[in-house]
N, C-alpha and C positions, 0 to 999 in steps of 0.2 A: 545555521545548525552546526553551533562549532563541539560540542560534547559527539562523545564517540555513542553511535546507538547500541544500546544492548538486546540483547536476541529474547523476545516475547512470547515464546512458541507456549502451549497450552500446558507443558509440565509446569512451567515460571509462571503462568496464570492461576493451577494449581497451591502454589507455594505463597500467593501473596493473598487469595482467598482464604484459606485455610483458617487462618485464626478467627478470620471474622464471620465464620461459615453460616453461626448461628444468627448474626442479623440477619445475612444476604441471601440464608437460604430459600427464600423465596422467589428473588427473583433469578436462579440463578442455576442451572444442569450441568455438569462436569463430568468428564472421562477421560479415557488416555486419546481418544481421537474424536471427540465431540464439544463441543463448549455450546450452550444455549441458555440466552442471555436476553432478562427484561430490565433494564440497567436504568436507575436515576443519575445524576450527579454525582452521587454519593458514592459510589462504583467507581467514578472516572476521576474522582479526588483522589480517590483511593491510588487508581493509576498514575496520575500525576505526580504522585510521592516518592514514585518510583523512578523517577528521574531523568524523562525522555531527552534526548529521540529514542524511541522504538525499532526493530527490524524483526517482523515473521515471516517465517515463513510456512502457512496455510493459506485456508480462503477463509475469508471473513465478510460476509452481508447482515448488511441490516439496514432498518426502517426508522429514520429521526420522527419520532410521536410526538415531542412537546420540545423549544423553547429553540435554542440555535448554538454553533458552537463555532469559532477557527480553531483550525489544525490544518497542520503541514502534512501533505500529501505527497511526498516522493519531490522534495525539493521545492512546491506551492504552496503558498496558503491558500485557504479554500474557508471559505464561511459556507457551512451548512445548514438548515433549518428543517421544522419538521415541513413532511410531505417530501423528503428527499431519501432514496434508494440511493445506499453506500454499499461500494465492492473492495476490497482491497487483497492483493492477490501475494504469492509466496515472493522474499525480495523485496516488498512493501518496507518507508523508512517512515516512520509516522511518530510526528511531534503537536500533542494539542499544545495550543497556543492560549483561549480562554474559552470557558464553556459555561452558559447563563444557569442558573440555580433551578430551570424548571425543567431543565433538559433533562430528554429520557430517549430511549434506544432499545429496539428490539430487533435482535438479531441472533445469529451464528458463528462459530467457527469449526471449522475441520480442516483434519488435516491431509497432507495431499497423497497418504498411502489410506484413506476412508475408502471402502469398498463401493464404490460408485458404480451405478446400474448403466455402466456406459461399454460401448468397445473400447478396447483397449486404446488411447490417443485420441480419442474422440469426444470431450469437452465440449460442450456449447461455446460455441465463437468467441465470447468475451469471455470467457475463461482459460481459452487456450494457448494463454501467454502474448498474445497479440499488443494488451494494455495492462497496466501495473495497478489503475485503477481507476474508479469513477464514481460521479455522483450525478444522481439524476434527478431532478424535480418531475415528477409526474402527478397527473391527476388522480383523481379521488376513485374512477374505476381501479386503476393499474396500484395505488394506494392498498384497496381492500384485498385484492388480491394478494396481494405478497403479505396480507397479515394477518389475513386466514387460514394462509399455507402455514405461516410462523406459529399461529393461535391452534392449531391440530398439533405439528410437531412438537410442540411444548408439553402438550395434553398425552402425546404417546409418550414420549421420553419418561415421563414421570407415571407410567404404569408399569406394574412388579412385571419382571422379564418380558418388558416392550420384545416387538417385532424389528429386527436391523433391518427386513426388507423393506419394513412400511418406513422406518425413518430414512432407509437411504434414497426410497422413493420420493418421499418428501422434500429433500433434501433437493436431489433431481428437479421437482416439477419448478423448486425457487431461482435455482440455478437456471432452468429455461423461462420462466417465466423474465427475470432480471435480461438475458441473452434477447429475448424478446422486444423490450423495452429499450436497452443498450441501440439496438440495431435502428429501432423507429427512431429515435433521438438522435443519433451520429447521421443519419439521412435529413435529418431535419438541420440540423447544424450544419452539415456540406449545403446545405440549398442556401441558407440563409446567410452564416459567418460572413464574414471582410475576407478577401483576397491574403491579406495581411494575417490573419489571426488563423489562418488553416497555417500559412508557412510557419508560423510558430509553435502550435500546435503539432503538426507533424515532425517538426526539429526538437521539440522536446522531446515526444514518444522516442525518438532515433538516438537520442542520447540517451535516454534511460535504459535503452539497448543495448547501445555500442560502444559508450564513454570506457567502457576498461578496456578495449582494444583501440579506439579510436580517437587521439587526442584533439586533433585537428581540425578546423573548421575545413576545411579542402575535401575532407571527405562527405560530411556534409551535404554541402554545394551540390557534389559531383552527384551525391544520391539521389539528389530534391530533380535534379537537371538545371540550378541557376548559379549563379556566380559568386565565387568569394563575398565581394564585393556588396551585390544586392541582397544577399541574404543574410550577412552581417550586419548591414541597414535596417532590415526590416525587423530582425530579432531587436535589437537596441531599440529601433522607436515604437513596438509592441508593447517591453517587457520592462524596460527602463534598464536592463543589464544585457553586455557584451554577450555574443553567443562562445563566446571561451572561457566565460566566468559562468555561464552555465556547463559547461562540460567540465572545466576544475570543477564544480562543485559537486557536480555526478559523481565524477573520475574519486575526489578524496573523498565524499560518503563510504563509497565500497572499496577503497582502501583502509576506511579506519573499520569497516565492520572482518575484513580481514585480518586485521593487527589483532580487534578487540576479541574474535570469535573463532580463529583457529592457531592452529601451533605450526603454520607455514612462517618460514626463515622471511626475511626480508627480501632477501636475494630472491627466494621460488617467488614470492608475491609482484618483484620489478619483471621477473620475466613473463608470469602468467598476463599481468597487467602491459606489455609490450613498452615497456620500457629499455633504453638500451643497455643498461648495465644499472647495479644497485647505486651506485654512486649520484649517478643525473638523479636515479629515482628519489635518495633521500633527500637531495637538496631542495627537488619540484617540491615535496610534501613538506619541508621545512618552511619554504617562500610562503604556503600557502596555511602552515598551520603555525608555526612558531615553533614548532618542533619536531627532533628526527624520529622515524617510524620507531626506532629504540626506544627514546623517552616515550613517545606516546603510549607504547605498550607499556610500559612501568610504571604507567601514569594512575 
């Protein structure tokens, strides 16, 4: 993922719709804090043109209905297909990679100031910043479910001065329903996984956490409770890549969405990012990109 990701939030959604309102208007609800979305191919060519990687920051669910797709998930690829529940959360870096001609999608987006029928800090578990994101294959009950939650919300949205309580409800029952599912799956995976694929697993989650403060596999290690040594073993023969070329890779994502997406100096960005001084900083990001955090901004 060497292109610098540009920011996707629902105004840039907004603006690349626009022209083409009158084909898509069917499959397709917009606002300043709602996106709802019955999406072909045709939708996501659309997106494609736009030039990913991607980075938003809202929540985004939905239900794969027809054909299959890869796309880069926060530094993975990932082949999806229908009969699969997708979450991707605020932070999310997302690059399709190919998607089949019969592919279709039905889903959501909002954003994270939407008047959610929750207390204050109180998210359903998978939502609560725990994971960046996920895909679940489920069966044909947990299926209907979440697409008749989707098939009402669609039907309210598009009535003259809908209800916000009934859609943020709705909104809600998807969000627990998903949290539901999330939860029965990650227990089924801890039972079953390799010894091997949890340590991986869990060291990825940790660097998509920790990688801009934390360079170094030692920290790591020291989190997991195992050893430099064994835990850079087992990332390598899991993943097929070093467990430091997966943290540079963390590490300079959310550096280039820094460069590309705000007007902090270089200097505040080597500090925020615990770097010693800007100097080691731009040459790390030169080794690793080809060029200094300057060029890449003018880039």
């Amino acid at each position: 993922m060497s292109r610098k990701p540009q920011l996707m939030n629902l105004l840039r959604l907004r603006d690349i719709f626009e022209p083409q309102m009158e084909e898509i208007r069917k499959q397709l609800f917009i606002n300043d804090q709602l996106v709802v979305l019955r999406s072909t191919s045709d939708i996501f060519k659309l997106m494609i043109r736009q030039d990913p990687p991607f980075i938003i920051d809202d929540h985004r669910m939905g239900i794969i209905l027809k054909g299959e797709a890869c796309i880069n998930f926060n530094l993975v690829d990932k082949q999806v297909k229908a009969g699969t529940l997708v979450y991707l959360g605020p932070g999310s870096i997302i690059s399709p990679v190919s998607i089949s001609p019969d592919f279709e999608i039905f889903g959501f987006a909002v954003t994270t100031d939407f008047p959610f029928p929750f207390a204050h800090g109180q998210l359903p578990q998978a939502f609560n910043g725990q994971v960046r994101d996920f895909q679940l294959p489920v069966n044909e009950t947990n299926l209907d479910i979440a697409q008749q939650i989707l098939n009402t919300l669609w039907h309210v949205v598009h009535q003259k001065d809908y209800s916000q309580q009934v859609v943020a409800s709705l909104i809600a029952a998807q969000m627990y329903h998903y949290d539901y599912v999330f939860r029965q799956y990650t227990q089924h995976q801890q039972n079953s996984q390799s010894r091997e694929q949890t340590i991986f697993d869990r060291f990825l989650y940790l660097v998509n956490r920790h990688a801009t403060h934390e360079h170094q596999i030692a920290f790591y290690a020291s989190h997991m409770c195992l050893t430099e040594r064994y835990l850079g073993t087992v990332i390598r023969q899991t993943s097929g890549t070093t467990a430091k070329e997966w943290i540079d890779r963390a590490l300079v994502t959310r550096i280039k969405a820094e460069l590309r997406h705000t007007d902090k100096t270089v200097a505040q960005i080597a500090d925020e990012m615990n770097f010693p001084n800007p100097a080691f900083f731009s040459k790390y990001f030169k080794r690793l990109t080809g060029m200094t955090p300057v060029e890449f901004r003018k880039g």
